[in-house]
N, C-alpha and C positions, 0 to 999 in steps of 0.2 A: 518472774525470775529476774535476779537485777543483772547488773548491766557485768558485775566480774564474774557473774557466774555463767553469762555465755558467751560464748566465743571465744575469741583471741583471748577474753579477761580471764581464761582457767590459769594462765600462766602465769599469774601473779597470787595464786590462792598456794596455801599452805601445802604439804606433799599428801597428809594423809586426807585434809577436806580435797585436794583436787584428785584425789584416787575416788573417795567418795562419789564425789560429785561425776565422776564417769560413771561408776557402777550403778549411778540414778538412772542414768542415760540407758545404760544396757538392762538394768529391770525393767524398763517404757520397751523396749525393743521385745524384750522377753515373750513381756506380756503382750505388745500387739502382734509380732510379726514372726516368732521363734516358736510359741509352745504348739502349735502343730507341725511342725516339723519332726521329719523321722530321727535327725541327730538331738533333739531338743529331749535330757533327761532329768527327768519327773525330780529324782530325788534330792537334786541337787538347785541351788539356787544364786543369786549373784552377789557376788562380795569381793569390795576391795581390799587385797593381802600385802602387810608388808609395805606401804608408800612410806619414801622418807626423803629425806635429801641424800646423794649419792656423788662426790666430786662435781657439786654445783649443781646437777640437774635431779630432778625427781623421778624415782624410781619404784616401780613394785607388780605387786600377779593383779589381772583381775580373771577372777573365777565367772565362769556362768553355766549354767546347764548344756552348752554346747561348746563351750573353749576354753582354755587357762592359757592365757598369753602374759607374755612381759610386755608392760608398758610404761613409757616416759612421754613427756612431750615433745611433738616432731622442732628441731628447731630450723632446718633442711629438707629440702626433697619435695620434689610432687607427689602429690596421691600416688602410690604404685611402685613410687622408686624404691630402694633398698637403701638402705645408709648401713655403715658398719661403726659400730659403739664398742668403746674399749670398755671393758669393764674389768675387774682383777682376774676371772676365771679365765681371758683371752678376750678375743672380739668378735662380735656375734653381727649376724647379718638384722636388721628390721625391718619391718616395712610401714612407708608411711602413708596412713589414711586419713582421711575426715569424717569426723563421728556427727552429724546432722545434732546441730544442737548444744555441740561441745564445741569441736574446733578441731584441730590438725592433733594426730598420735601418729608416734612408731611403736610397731608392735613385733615383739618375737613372739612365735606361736610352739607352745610347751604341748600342750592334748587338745585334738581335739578328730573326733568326739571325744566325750568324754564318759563313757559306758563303762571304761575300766574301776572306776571310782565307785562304792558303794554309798558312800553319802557325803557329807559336806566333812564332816570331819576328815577324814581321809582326802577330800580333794586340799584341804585346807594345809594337812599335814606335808602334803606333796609342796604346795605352793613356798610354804616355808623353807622345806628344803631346799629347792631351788634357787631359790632366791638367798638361800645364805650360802648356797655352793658358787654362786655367780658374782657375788661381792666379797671374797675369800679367794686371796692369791694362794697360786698351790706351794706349798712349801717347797722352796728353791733349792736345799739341803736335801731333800730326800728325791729329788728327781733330777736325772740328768740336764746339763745345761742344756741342750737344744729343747727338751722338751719344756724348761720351767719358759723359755722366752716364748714358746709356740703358743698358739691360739688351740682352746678347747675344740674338740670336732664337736658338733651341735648333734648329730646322731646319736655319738655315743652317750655326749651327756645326756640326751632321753632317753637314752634304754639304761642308765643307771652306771656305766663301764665309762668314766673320762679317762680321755687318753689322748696323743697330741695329735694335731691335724698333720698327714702328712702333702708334700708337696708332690 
């Protein structure tokens, strides 16, 4: 493996090879340390959805048999800590870990398990959508003004129903 493809060097690779180059990472996992596992489902398999550039930093889903999170690269934070990330749907909590191999992520966590999903198409179609509901400002004309400024609640937008965070 050379030298930008581990570690620290993912942060200089392109959005969609460094989304890649993670979901490398989580097939090695998959396949040693996840497919007997009771959340670990058969049908579905790992792939990076959607990385691009996103107001300077790289963004997008990666799917796996056991999770579909958001992820970008950690630029902040210990292992463990939370960071909050603006992004146009409001601003969402992540957390930041080290993937053995890669290097430091924050991660929002979308499903998981992921048993709801009958197969890759459909986890795929999910990932898209969210991912284009979370880089998509809510139209500021048709919602109240407290609510266009409020942050999305993360609940709701996983069960499908956005609607503003209250205080």
């Amino acid at each position: 493996m050379s030298a930008v493809l581990a570690g620290q060097g993912t942060m200089e690779l392109a959005p969609a090879a460094w989304g890649e180059h993670l979901a490398s990472i989580y097939r090695e996992i998959g396949g040693r340390a996840m497919r007997e596992l009771p959340i670990y489902h058969d049908a579905l398999t790992v792939e990076a959805v959607g990385f691009d550039s996103f107001a300077g930093m790289t963004i997008g889903i990666v799917i796996t048999p056991w999770f579909m999170n958001v992820v970008t690269p950690a630029r902040h934070g210990a292992p463990g800590a939370s960071v909050a990330i603006e992004l146009p749907a409001g601003t969402f909590e992540f957390t930041v870990g080290d993937v053995e191999g890669f290097g430091r992520i924050a991660s929002c966590s979308l499903f998981s398990p992921m048993f709801q999903f009958e197969d890759m198409a459909a986890a795929r179609a999910a990932a898209e959508a969210a991912l284009a509901t979370l880089l998509t400002a809510p139209d500021a004309e048709e919602l109240p003004r407290s609510a266009a400024a409020s942050a999305i609640d993360r609940r709701s937008f996983l069960r499908g129903t956005l609607s503003e965070r209250r205080a």
